[in-house]
Backbone and ligand atoms as CSV (ligand in chain L), in Angstrom:
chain,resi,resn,atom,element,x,y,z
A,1,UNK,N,N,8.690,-15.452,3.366
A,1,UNK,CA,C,9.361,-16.121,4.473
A,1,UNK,C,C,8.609,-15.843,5.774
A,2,UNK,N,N,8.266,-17.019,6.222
A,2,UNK,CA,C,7.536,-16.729,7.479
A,2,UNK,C,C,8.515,-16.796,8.804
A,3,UNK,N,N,8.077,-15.448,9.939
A,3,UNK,CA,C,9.086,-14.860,10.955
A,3,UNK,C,C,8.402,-15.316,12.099
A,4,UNK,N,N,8.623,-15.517,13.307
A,4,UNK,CA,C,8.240,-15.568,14.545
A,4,UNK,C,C,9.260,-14.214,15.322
A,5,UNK,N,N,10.399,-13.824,14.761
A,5,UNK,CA,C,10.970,-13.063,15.780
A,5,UNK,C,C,11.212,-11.655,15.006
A,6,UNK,N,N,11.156,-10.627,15.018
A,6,UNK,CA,C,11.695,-9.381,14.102
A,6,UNK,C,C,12.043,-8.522,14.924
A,7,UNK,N,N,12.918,-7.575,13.651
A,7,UNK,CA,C,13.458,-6.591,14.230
A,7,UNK,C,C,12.450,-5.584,15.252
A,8,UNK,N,N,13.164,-4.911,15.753
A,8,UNK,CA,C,11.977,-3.912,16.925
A,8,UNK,C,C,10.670,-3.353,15.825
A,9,UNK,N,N,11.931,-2.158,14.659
A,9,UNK,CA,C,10.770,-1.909,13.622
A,9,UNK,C,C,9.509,-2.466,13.196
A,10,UNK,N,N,10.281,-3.487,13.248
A,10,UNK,CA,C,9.084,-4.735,12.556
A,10,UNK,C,C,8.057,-5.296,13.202
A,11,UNK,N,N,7.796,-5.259,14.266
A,11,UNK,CA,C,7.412,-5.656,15.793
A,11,UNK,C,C,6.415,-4.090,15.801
A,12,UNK,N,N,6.973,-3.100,15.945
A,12,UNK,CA,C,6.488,-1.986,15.991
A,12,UNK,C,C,5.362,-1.285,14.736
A,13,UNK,N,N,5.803,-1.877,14.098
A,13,UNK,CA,C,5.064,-1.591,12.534
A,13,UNK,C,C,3.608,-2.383,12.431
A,14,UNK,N,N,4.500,-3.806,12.722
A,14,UNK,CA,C,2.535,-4.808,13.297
A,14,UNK,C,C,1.729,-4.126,14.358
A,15,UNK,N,N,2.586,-3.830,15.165
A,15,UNK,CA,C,1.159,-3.439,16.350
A,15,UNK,C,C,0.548,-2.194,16.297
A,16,UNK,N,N,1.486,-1.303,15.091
A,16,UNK,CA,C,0.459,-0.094,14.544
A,16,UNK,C,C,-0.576,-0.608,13.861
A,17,UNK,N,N,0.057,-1.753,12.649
A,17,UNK,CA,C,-1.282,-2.381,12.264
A,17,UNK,C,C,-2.095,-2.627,12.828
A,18,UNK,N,N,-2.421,-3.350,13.557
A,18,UNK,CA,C,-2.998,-3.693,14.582
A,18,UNK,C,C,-4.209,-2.736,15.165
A,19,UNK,N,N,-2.954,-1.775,16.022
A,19,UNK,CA,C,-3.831,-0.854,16.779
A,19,UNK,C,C,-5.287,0.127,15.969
A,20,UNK,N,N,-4.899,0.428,14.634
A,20,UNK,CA,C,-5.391,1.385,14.015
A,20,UNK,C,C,-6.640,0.239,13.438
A,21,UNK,N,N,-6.998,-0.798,13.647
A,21,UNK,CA,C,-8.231,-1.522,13.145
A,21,UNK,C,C,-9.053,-0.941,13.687
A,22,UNK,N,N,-9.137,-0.153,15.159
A,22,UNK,CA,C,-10.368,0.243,15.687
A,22,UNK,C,C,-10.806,1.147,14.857
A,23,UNK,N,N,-9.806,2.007,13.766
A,23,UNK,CA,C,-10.738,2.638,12.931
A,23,UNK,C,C,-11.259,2.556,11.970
A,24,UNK,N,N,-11.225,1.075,11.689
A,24,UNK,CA,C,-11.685,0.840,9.912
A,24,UNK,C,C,-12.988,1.197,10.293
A,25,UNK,N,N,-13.740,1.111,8.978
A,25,UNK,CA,C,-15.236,2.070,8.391
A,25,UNK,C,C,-15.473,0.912,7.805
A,26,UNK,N,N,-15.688,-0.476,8.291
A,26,UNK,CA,C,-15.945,-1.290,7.247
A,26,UNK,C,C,-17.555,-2.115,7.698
A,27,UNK,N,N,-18.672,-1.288,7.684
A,27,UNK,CA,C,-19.968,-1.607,8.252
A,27,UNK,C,C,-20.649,-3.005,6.914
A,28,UNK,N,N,-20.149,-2.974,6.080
A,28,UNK,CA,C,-20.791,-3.596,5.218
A,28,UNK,C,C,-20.029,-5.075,4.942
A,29,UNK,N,N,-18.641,-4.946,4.910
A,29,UNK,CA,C,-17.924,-6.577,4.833
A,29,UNK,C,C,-17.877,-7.073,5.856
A,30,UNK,N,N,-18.155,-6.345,7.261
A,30,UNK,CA,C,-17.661,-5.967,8.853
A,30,UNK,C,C,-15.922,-7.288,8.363
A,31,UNK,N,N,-15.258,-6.442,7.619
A,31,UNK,CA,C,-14.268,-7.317,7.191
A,31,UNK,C,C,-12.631,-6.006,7.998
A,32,UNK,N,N,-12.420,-5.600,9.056
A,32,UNK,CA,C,-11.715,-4.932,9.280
A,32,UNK,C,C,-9.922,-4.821,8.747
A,33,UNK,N,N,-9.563,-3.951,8.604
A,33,UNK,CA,C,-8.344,-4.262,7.692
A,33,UNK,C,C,-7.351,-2.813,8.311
A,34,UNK,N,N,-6.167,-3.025,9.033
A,34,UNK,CA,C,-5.177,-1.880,9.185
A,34,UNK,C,C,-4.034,-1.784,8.698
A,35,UNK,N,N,-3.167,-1.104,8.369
A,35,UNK,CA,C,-1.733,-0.690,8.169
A,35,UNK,C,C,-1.409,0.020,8.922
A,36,UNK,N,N,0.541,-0.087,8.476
A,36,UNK,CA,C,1.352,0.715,8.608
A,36,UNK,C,C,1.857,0.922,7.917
A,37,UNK,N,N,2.875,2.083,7.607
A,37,UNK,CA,C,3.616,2.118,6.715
A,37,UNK,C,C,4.791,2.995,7.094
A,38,UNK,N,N,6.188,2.212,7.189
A,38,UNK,CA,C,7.481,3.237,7.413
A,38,UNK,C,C,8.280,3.407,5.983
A,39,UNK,N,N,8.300,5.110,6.258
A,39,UNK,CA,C,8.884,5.631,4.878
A,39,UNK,C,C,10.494,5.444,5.306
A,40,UNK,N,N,11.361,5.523,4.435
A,40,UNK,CA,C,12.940,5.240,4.812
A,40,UNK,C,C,13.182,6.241,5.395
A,41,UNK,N,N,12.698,7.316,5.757
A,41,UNK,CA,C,12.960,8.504,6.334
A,41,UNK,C,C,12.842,8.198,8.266
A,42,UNK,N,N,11.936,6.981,8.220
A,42,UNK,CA,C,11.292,6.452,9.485
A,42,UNK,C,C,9.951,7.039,9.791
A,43,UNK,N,N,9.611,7.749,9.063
A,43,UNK,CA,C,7.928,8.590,9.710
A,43,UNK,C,C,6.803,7.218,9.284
A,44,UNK,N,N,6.089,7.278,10.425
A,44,UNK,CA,C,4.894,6.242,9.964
A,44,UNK,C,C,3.964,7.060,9.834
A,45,UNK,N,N,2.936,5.620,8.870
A,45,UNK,CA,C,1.468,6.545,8.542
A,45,UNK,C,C,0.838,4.750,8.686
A,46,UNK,N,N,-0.407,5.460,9.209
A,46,UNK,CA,C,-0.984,4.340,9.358
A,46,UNK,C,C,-2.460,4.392,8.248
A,47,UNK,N,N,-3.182,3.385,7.987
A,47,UNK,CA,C,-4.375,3.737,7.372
A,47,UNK,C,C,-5.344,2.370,7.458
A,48,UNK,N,N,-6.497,2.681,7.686
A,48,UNK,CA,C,-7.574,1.621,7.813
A,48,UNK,C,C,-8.204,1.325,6.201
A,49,UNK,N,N,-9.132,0.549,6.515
A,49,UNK,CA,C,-9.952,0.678,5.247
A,49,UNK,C,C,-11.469,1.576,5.384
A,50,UNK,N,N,-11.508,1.837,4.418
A,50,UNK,CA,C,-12.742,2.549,4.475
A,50,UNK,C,C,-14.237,2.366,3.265
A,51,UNK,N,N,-14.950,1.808,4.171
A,51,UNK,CA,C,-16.237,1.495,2.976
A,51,UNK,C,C,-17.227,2.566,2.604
A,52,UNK,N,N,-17.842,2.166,1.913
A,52,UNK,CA,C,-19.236,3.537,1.025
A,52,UNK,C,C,-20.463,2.837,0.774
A,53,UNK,N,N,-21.843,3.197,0.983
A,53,UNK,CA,C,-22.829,2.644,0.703
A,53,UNK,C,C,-22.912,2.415,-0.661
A,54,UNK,N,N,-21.760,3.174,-1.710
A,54,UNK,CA,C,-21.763,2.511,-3.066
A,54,UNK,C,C,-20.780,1.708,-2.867
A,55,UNK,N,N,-20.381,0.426,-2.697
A,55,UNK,CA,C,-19.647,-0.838,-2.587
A,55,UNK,C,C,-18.242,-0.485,-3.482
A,56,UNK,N,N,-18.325,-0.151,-4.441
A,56,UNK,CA,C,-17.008,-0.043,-5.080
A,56,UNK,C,C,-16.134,1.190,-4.984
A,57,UNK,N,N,-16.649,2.056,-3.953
A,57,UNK,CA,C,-16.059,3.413,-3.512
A,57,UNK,C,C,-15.220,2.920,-2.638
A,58,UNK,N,N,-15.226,2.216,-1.624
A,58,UNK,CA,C,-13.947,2.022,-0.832
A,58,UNK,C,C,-13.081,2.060,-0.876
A,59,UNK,N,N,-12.442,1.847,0.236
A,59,UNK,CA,C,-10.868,1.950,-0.232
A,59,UNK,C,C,-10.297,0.830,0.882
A,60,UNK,N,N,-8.922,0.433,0.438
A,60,UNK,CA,C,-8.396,-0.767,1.371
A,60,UNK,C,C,-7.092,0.450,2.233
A,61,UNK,N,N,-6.981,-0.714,3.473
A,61,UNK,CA,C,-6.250,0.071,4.587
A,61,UNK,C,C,-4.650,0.574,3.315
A,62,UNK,N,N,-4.359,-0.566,2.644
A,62,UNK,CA,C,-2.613,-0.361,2.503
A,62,UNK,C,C,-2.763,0.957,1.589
A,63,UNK,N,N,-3.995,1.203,0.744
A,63,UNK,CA,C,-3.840,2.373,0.493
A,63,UNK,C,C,-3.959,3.772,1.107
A,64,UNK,N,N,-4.995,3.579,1.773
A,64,UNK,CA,C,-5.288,4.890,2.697
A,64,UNK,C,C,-3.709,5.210,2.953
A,65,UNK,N,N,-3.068,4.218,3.882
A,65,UNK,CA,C,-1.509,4.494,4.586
A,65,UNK,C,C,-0.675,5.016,3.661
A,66,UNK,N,N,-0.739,4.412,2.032
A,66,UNK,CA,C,0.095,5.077,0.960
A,66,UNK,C,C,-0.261,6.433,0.365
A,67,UNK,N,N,-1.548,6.541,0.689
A,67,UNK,CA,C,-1.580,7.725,0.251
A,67,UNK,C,C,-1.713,9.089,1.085
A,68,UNK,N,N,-1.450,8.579,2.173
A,68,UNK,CA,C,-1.752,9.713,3.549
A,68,UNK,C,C,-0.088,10.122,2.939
A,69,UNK,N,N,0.741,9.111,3.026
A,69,UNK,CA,C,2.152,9.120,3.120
A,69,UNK,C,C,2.614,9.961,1.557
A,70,UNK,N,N,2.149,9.782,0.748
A,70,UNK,CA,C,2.082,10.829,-0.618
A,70,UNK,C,C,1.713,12.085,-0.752
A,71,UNK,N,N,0.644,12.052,0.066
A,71,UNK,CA,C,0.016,13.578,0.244
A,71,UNK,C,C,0.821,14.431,1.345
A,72,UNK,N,N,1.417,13.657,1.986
A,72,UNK,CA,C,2.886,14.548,2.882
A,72,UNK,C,C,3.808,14.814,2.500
A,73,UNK,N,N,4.454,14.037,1.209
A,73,UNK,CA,C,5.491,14.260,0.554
A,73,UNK,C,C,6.131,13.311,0.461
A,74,UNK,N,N,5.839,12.168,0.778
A,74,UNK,CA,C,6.511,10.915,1.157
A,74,UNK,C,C,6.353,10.131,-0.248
A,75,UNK,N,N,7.553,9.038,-0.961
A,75,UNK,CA,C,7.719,8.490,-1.833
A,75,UNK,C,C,8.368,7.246,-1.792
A,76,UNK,N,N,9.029,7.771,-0.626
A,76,UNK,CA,C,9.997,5.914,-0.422
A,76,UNK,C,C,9.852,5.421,0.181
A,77,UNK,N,N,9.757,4.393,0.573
A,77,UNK,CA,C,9.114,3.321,1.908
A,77,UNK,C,C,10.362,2.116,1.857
A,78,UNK,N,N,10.317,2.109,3.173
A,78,UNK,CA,C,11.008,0.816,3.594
A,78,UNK,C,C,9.637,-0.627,3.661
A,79,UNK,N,N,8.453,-0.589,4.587
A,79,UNK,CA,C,8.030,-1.696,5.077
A,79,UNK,C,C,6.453,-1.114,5.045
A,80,UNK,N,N,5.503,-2.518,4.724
A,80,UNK,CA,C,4.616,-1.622,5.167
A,80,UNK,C,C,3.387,-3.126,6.007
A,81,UNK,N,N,3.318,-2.901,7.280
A,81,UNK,CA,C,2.480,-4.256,7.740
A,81,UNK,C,C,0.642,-3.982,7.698
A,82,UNK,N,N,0.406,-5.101,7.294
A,82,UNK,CA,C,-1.134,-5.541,7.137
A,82,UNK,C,C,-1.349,-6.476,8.246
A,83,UNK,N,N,-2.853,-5.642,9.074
A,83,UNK,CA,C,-3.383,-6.930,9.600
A,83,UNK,C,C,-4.890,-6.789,9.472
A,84,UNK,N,N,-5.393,-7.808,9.898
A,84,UNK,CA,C,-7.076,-7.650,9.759
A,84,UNK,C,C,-7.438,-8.644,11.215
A,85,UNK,N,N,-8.598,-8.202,11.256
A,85,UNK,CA,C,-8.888,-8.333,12.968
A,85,UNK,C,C,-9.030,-9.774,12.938
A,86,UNK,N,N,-8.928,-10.649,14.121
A,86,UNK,CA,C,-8.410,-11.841,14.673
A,86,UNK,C,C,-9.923,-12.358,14.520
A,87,UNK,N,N,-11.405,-11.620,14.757
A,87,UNK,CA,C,-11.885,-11.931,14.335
A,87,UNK,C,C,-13.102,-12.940,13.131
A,88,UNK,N,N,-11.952,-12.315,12.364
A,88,UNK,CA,C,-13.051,-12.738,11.120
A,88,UNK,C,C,-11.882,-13.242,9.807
A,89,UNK,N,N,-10.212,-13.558,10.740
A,89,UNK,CA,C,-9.323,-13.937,9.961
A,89,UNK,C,C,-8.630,-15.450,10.643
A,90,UNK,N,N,-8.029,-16.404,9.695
A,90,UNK,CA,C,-7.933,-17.428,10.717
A,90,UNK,C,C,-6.174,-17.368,9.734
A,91,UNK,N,N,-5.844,-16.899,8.960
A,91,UNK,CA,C,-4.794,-17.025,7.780
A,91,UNK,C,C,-3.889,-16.049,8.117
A,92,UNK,N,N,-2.796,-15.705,6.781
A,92,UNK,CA,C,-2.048,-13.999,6.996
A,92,UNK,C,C,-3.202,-13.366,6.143
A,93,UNK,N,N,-2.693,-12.170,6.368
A,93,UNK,CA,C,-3.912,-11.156,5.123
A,93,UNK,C,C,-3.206,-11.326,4.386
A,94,UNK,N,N,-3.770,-10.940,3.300
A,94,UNK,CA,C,-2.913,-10.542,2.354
A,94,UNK,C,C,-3.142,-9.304,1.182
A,95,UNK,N,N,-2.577,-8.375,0.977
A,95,UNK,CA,C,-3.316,-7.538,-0.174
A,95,UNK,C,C,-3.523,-7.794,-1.125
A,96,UNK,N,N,-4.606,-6.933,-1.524
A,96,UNK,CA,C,-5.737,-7.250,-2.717
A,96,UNK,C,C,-4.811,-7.032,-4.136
A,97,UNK,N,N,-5.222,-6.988,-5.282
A,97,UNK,CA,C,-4.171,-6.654,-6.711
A,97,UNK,C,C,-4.060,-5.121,-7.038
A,98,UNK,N,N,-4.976,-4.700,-6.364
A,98,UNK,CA,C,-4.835,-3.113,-6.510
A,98,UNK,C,C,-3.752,-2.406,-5.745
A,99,UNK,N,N,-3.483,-2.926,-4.581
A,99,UNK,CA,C,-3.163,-2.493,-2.827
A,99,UNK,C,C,-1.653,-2.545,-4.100
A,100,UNK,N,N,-1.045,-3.732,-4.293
A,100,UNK,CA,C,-0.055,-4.506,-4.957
A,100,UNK,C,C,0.476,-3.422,-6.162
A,101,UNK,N,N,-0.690,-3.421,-7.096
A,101,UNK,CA,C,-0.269,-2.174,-7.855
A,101,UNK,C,C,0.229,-0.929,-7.436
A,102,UNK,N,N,-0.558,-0.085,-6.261
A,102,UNK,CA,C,-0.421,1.103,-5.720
A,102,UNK,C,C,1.076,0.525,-5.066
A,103,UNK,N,N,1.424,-0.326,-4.799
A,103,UNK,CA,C,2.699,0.133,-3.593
A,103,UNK,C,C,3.731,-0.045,-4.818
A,104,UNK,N,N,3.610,-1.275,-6.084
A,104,UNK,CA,C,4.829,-1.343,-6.811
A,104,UNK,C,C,4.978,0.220,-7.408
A,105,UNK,N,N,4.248,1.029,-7.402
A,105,UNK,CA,C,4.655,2.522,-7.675
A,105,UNK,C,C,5.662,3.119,-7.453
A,106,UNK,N,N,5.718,2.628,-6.148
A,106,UNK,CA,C,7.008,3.212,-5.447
A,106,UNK,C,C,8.245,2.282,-4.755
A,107,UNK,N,N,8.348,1.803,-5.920
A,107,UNK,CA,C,9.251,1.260,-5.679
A,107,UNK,C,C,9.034,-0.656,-6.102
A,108,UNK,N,N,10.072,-1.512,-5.982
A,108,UNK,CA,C,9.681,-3.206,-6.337
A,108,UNK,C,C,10.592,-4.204,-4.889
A,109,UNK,N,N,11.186,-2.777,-4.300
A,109,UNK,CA,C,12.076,-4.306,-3.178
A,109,UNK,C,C,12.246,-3.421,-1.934
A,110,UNK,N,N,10.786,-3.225,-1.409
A,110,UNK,CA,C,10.616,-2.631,-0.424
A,110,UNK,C,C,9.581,-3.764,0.520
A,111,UNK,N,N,9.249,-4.019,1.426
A,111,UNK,CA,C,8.890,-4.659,1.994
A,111,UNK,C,C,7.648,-4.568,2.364
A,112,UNK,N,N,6.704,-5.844,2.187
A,112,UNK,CA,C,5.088,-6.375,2.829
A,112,UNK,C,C,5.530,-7.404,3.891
A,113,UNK,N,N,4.760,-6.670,5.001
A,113,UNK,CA,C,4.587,-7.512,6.105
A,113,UNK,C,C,3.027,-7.969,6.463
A,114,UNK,N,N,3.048,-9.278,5.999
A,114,UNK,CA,C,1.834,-9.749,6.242
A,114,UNK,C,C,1.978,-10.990,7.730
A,115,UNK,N,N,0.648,-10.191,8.528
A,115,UNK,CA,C,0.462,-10.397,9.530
A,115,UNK,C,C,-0.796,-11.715,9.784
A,116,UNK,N,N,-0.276,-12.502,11.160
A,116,UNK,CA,C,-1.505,-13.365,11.184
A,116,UNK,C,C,-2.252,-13.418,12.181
A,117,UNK,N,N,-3.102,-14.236,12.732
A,117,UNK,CA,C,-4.377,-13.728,13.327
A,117,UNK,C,C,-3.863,-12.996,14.830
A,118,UNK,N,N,-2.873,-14.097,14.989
A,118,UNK,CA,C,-2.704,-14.736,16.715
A,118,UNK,C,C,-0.956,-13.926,16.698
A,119,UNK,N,N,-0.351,-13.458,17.630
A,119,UNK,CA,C,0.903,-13.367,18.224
A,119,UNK,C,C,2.258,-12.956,17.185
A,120,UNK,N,N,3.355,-12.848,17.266
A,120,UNK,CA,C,3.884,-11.914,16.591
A,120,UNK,C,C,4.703,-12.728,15.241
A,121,UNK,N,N,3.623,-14.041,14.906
A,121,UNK,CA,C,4.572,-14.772,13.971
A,121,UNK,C,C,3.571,-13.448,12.240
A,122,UNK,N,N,4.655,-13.792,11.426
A,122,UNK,CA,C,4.254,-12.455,10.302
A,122,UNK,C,C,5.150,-13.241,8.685
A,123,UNK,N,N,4.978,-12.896,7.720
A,123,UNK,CA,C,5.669,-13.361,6.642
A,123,UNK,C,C,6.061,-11.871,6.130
A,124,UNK,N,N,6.929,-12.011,5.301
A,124,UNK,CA,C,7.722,-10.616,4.595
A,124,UNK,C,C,8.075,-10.961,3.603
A,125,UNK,N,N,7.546,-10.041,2.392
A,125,UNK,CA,C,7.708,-9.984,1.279
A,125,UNK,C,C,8.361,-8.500,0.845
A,126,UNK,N,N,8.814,-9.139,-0.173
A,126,UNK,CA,C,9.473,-7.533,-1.228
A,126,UNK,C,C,7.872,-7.134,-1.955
A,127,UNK,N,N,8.282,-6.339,-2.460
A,127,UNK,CA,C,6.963,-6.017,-3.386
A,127,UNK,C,C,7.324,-6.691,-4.882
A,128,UNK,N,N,7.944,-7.142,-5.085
A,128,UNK,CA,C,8.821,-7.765,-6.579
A,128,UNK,C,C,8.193,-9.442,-6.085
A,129,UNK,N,N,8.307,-9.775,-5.007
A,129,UNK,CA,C,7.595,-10.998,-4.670
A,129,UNK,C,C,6.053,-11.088,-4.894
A,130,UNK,N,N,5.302,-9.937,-4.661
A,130,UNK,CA,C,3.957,-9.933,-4.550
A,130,UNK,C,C,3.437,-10.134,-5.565
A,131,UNK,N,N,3.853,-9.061,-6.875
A,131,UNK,CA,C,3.695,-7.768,-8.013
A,131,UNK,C,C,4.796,-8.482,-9.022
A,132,UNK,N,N,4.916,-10.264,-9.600
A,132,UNK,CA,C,6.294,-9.943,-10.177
A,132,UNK,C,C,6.020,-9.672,-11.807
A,133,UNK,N,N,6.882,-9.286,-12.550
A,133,UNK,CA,C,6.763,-8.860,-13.997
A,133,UNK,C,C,5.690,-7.312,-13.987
A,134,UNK,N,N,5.664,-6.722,-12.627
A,134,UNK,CA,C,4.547,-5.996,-12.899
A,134,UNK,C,C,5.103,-4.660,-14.203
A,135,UNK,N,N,3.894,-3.595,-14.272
A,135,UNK,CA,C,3.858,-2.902,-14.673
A,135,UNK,C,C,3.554,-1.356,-14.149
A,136,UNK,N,N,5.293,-0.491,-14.391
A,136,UNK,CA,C,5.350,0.475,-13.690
A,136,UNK,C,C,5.845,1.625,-14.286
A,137,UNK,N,N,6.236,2.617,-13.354
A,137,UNK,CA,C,6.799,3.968,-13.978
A,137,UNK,C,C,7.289,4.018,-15.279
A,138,UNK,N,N,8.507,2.698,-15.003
A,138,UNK,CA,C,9.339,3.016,-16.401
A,138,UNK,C,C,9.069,2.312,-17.944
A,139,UNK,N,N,7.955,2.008,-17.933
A,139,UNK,CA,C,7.380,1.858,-18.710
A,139,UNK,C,C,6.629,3.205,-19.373
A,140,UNK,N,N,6.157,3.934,-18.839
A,140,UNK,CA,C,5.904,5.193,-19.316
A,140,UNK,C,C,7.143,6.171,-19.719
A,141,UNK,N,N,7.992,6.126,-19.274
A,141,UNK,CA,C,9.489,6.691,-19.742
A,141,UNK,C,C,9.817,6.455,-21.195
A,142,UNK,N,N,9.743,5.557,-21.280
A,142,UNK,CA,C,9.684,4.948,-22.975
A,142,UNK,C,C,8.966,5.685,-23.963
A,143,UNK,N,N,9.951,6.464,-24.889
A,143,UNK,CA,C,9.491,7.283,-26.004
A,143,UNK,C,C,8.673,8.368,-25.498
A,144,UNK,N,N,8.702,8.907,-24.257
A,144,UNK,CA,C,7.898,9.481,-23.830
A,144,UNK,C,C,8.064,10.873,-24.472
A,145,UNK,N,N,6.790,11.866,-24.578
A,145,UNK,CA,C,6.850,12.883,-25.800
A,145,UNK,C,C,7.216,14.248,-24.460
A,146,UNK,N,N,8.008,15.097,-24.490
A,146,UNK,CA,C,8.455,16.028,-24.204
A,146,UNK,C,C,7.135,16.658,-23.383
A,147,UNK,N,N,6.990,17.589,-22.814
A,147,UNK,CA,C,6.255,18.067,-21.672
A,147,UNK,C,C,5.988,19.708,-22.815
A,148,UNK,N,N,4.405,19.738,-23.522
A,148,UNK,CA,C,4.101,21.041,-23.938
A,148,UNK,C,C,4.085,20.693,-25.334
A,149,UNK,N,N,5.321,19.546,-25.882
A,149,UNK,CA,C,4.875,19.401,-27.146
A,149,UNK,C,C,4.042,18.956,-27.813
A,150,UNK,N,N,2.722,18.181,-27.298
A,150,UNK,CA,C,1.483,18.113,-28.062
A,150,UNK,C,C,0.198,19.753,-28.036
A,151,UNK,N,N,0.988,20.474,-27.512
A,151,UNK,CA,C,0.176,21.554,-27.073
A,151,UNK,C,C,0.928,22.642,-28.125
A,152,UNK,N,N,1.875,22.300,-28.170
A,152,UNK,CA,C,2.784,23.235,-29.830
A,152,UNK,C,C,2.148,22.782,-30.389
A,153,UNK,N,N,1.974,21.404,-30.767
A,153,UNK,CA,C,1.473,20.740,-32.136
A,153,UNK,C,C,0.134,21.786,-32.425
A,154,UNK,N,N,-0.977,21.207,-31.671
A,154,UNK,CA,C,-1.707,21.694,-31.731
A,154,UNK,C,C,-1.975,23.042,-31.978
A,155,UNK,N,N,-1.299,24.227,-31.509
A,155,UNK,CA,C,-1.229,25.560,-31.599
A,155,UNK,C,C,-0.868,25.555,-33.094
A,156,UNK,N,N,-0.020,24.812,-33.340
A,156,UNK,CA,C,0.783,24.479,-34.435
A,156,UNK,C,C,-0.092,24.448,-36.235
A,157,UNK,N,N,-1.153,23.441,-35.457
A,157,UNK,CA,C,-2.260,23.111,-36.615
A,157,UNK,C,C,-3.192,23.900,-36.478
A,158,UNK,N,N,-3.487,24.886,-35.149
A,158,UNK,CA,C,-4.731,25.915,-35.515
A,158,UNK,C,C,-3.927,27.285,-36.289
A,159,UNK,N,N,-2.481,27.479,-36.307
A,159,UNK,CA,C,-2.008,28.717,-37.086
A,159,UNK,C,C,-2.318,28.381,-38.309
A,160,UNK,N,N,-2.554,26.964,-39.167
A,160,UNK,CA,C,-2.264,26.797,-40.273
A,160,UNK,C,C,-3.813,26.834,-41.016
L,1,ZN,ZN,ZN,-6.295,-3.595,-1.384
């Protein structure tokens, strides 16, 4: 759904996006890319993208922000906005299938705010909109084998 007016949060969340482009590391796509990200707790984390003279080392902004926000302790998120510089974008951004994977992690109806070149119009998505039928946590839950018991087993078959 595309917005022209949002809540303050929401308003506030883009222009972190925004602001934090001055630090992308992106010398090689010169393709600049920022986030935000508010955990339901309200703490933001912001994250750029970051490139590597080996091309497939990079990393995209929505992750950096998810994982700054993991490595603090953070797991739940309300919203998280994308923008990429006015530059070298004429569209909304939008995240890549990886960015998509990493956020349905935590969660499927939490919110993408994708941002566009010019002024405070933005679209908002769930992550269940982005990511749908994806594949997540609870899929590994399923039949899952007890924590130590392949390590009995094993102990198990060197006594014998
Ligand atoms: Zn990405």
């Amino acid at each position: 759904m595309e917005h022209t007016e949002g809540n303050k949060w929401v308003l506030e969340l883009i222009q972190l996006s925004r602001d934090v482009l001055k630090q992308s590391y992106s010398p090689y796509s010169k393709f600049p890319v920022g986030a935000a990200l508010l955990t339901t707790d309200g703490t933001i984390y912001t994250g750029c993208n970051v490139e590597n003279a080996c091309y497939n080392l990079g990393i995209c902004a929505e992750r950096t922000a998810i994982f700054k926000a993991v490595s603090e302790g953070h797991h739940s998120f309300k919203a998280i906005a994308v923008a990429a510089s006015s530059d070298v974008l004429d569209d909304f951004i939008s995240p890549c299938g990886a960015c998509r994977q990493v956020m349905r992690e935590f969660g499927t109806e939490w919110t993408v705010i994708l941002t566009a070149r010019h002024g405070s119009s933005y679209r908002a998505y769930s992550v269940e909109e982005l990511l749908p039928m994806s594949f997540g946590p609870h899929h590994l839950n399923q039949n899952k084998i007890p924590p130590g018991s392949i390590v009995a087993e094993v102990q198990e078959k060197n006594n014998h």
